[in-house]
C-alpha positions in Angstrom: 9.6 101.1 3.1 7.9 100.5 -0.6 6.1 97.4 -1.2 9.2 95.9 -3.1 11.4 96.1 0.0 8.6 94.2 2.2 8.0 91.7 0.0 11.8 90.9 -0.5 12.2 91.1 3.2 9.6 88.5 3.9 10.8 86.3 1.0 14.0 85.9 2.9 12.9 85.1 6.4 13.4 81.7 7.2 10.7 81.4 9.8 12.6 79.2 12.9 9.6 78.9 15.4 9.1 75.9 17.8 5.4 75.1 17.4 5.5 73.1 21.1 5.7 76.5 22.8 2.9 79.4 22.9 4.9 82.2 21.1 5.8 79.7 18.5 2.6 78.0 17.7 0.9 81.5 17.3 3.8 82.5 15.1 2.6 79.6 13.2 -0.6 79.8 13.1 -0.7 83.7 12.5 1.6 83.8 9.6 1.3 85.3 6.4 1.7 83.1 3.2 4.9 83.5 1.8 5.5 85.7 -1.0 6.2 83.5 -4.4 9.3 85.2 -5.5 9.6 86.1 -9.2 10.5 84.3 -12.0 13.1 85.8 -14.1 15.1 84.5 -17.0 17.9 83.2 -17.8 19.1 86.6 -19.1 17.8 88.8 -16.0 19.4 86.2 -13.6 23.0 86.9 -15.5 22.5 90.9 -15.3 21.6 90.9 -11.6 24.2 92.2 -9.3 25.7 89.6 -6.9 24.4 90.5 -4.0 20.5 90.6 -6.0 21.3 87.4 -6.9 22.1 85.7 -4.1 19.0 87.1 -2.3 17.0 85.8 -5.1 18.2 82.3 -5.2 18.0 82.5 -1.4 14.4 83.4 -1.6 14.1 80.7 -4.0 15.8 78.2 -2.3 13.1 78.7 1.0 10.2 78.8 -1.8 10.5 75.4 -2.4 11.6 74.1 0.8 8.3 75.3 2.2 5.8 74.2 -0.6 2.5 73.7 0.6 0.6 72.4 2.6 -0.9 70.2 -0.8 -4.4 69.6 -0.7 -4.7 66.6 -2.0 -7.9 64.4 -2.0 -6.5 62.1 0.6 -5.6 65.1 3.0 -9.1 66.5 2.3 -10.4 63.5 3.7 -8.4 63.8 6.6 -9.6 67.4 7.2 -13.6 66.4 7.0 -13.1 63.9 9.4 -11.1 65.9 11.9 -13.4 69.0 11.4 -16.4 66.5 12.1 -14.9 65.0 15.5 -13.3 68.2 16.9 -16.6 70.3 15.7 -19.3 67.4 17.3 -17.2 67.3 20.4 -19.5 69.7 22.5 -20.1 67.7 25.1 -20.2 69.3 28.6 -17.5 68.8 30.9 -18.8 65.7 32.8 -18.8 63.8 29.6 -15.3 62.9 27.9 -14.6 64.1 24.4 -13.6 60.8 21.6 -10.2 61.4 20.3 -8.9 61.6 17.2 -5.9 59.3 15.9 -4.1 60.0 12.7 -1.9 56.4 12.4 0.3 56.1 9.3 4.1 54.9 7.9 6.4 57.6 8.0 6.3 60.2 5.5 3.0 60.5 4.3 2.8 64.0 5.8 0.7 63.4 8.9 2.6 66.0 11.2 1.9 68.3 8.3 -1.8 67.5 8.0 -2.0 67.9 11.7 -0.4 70.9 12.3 -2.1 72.0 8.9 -6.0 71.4 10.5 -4.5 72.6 13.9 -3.9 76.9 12.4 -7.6 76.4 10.8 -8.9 75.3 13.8 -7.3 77.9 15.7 -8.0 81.0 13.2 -11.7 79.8 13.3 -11.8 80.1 17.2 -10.2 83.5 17.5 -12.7 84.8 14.4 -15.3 82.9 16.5 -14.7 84.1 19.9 -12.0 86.7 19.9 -9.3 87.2 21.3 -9.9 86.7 25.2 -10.4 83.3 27.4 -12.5 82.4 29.9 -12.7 86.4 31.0 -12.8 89.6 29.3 -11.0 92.2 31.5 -8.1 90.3 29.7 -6.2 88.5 31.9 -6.5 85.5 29.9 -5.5 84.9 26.6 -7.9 82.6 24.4 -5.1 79.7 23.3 -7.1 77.2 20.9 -4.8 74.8 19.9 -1.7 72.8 22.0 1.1 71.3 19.8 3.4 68.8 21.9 6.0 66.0 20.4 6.9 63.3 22.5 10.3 61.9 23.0 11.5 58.2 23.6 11.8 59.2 27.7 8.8 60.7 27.8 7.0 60.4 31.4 4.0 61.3 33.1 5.8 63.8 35.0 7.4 65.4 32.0 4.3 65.3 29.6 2.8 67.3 32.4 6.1 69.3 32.3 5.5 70.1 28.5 1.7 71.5 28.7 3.4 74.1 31.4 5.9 74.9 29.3 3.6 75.3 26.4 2.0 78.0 28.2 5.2 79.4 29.6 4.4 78.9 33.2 7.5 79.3 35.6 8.6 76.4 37.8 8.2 73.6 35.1 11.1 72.1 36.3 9.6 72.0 39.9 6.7 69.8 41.6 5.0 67.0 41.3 3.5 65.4 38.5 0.1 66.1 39.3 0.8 69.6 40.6 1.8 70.1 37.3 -0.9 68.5 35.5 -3.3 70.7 38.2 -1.5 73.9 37.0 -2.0 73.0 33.3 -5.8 71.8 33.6 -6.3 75.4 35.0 -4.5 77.0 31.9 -6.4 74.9 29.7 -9.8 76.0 31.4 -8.8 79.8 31.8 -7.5 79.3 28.2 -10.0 78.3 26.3 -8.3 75.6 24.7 -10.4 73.4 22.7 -7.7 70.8 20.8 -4.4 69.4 21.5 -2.0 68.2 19.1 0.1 65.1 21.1 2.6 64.2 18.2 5.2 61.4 18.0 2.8 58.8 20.0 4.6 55.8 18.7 7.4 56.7 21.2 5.4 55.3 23.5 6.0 52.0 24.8 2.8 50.1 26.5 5.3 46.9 27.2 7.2 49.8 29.7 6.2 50.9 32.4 6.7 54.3 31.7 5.1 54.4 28.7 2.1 52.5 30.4 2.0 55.5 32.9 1.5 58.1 30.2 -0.9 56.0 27.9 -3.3 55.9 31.2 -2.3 59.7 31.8 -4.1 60.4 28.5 -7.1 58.9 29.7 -6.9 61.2 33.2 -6.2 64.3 30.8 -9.1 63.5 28.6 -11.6 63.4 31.6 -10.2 66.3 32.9 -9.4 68.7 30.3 -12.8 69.9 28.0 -10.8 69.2 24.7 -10.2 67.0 21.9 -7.0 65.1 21.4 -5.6 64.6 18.1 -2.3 61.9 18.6 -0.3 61.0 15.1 2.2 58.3 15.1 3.8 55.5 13.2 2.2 51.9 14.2 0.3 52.7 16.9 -2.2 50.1 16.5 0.4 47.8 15.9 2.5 48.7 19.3 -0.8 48.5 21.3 -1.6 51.5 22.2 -5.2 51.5 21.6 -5.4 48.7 23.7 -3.2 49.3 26.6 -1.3 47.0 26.3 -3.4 44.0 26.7 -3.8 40.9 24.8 -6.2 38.1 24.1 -9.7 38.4 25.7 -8.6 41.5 27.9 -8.5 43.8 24.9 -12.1 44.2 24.7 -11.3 46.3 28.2 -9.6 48.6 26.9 -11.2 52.0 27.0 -8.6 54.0 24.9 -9.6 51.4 21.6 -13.3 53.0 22.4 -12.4 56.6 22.9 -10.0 56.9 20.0 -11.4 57.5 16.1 -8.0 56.0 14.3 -7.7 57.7 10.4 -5.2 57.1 7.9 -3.3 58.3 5.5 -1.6 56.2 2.2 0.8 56.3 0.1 0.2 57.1 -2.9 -0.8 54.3 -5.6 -0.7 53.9 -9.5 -2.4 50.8 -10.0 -5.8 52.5 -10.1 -7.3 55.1 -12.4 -8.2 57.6 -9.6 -4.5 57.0 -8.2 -2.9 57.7 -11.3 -4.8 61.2 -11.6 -4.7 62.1 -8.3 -0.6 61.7 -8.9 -0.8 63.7 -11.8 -2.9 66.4 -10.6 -0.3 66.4 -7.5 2.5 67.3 -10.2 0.8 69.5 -11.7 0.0 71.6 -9.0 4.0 71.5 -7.6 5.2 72.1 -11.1 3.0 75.6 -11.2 4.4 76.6 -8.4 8.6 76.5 -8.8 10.5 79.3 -9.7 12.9 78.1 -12.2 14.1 80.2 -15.7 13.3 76.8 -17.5 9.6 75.6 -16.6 7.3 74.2 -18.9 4.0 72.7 -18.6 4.0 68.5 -18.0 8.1 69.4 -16.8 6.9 67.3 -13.5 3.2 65.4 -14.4 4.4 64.6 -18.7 8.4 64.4 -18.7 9.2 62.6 -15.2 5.9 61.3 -13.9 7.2 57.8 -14.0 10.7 58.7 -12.4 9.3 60.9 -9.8 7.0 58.2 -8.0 10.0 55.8 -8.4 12.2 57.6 -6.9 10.0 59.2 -4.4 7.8 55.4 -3.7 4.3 57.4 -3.4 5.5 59.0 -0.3 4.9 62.4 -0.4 8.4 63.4 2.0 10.4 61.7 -0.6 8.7 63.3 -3.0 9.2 66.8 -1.9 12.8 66.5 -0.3 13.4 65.1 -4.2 12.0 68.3 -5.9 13.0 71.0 -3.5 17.1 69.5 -3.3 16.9 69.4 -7.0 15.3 72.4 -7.8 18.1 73.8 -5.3 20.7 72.0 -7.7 18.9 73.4 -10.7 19.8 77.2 -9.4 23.1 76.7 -8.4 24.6 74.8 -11.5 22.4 77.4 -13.9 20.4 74.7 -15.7 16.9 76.0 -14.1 15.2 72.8 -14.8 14.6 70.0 -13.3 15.6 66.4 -15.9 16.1 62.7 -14.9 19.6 63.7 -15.0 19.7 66.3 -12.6 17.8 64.3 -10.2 19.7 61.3 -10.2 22.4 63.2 -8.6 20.1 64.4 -5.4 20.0 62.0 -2.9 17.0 61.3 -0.6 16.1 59.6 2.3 17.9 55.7 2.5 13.9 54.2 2.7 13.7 55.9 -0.6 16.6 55.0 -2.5 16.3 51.6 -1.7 12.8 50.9 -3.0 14.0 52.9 -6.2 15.2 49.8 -8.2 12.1 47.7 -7.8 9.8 50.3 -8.7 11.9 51.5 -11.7 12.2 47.5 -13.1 8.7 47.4 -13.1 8.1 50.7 -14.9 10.6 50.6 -17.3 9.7 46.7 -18.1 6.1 48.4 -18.5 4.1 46.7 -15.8 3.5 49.8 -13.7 3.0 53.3 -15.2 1.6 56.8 -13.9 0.3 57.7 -17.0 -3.6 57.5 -17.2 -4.7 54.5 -19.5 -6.5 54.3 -22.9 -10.3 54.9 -22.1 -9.8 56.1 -18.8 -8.6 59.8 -20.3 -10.6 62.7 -18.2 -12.0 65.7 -20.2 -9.1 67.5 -18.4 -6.1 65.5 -19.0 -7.3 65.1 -23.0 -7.7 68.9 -23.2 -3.8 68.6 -21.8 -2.8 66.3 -24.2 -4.8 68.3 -27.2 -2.4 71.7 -26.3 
């Protein structure tokens, strides 16, 4: 098979793994980048046969769905603080290892960033240590990283349930709660497994008692099991998670609130000089990477800069469900741009559209803008303007 053939292969493989199981979190974390298909234009699209073309627009179409993971200076702050809890957590087993909490409003792209730090951490163990767990006549297989997502009935007996499952024991649907939180401590020791990823904390409710069960399990699993936690959720200082539940005077008991390092990710802002670069620099680096006959530098960071972070209210799922639907509509009506037009026939989520007005008063009435101010120009952005 030429080189062509595997590259056009790969390009059209939408890649359906279940990170909350073993097989799917290594398919994850052991993937190859995808391929960037090729531009063409407007001409070469027309000549292709059908069946060329709809595999190209195909490949397109999973391009943009699956941009990123975007760097940006607020997720590289996230990664320096998870690198330095997970990577000073080296205590011995009899001590218990602080916890990480990444606490933010919905769609800022914390499961993202999680899951993001979660396949560096895990390619940097295997380099590290190879292959192999806790023995070398390879028996056990060296599993870094645990992905789990809660649901709204989650219990102790079924969180237990999940960390089998994860490791594809048999008989998860058997035995008690602690036998199954016995059979998984053993996995995680034979395993090697160093960081687990509990996502979807906020389903957890302390004012339950459920939910009160498996906020205090956590504690159990963190004296037991030599890893760090990472838990990311919406709220979860505000539903009381880091202090169990209590109020008043007995919150300063809670342990969780002294175990658990709580970072943060924001929306993103344009009242500030460092906001409004850091947005442009964000649209610059998506605009480089779609594959549309009509592209042109400043398409996303000059020409719809303001629209965009209306439309998308600095929250970065908006913002990509906004470019990859419209960059979608842009291949299948032929335009192969992406205008204030176009876009105002995608819709996004409700959250979204309903902040748009606001946000678009204030920009068109000129008291918010993305565009960098008079005097606060960077060397960069002027060389920009200059070309």
């Amino acid at each position: 098979m030429s080189r062509e053939q595997t590259l056009s292969a790969s390009a059209l493989q939408e890649r359906d793994w279940n990170p909350c199981s073993k097989q799917g979190w290594f398919a994850f974390a052991d993937a190859e980048a995808r391929t960037r298909p090729p531009a063409h234009t407007t001409e070469q699209l027309a000549a292709m046969p059908r069946a060329a073309r709809l595999r190209h627009d195909h490949a397109r179409a999973l391009w943009h769905a699956n941009l990123g993971p975007i760097r940006t200076p607020a997720v590289d702050a996230i990664f320096e603080e998870l690198d330095e809890i997970v990577g000073s957590n080296r205590q011995d087993g009899d001590k218990v290892k602080p916890a990480a909490v990444l606490d933010a409003l919905p769609g800022l792209g914390k499961t993202t960033a999680a899951m993001a730090f979660g396949r560096v951490f895990h390619r940097d163990q295997i380099d590290l240590h190879g292959p192999e767990g806790a023995t070398h006549d390879g028996s056990w297989q060296r599993i870094p990283v645990i992905y789990l997502g809660l649901t709204s009935n989650t219990t102790m007996r079924s969180l237990n349930a999940m960390l089998c499952r994860f490791f594809g024991l048999p008989g998860v649907d058997r035995g008690s709660a602690t036998l199954l939180a016995h059979r998984a401590a053993d996995c995680v020791a034979h395993c090697k497994t160093r960081l687990i990823i509990v996502d979807d904390v906020h389903f957890l409710d302390v004012n339950r008692r459920d939910g009160r069960e498996v906020a205090n399990h956590f504690k159990w699993l963190a004296n037991t099991f030599p890893v760090t936690f990472l838990f990311v959720g919406v709220g979860l200082r505000a539903r009381g998670l880091l202090d169990e539940g209590l109020s008043g005077t007995d919150a300063a008991f809670s342990q969780t609130a002294r175990r658990w390092n709580v970072l943060s990710l924001a929306p993103f802002e344009i009242s500030t000089a460092t906001g409004r670069r850091t947005w442009r620099q964000l649209l610059l680096g998506i605009e480089r990477e779609l594959v549309l006959a009509h592209t042109h530098r400043g398409m996303l960071a000059n020409d719809l800069s303001d629209y965009l972070f209306a439309r998308s209210t600095g929250h970065f799922a908006s913002l990509m469900s906004l470019i990859s639907r419209g960059c979608y509509r842009a291949i299948k009506t032929g335009t192969e741009t992406l205008t204030g037009g176009l876009l105002d026939a995608v819709r996004i989520d409700q959250a979204a559209e309903t902040a748009r007005g606001e946000l678009h008063a204030a920009i068109e009435a000129g008291l918010l803008s993305t565009r960098p101010r008079a005097g606060h120009a960077t060397p960069r952005t002027q060389k920009e303007g200059a070309a």
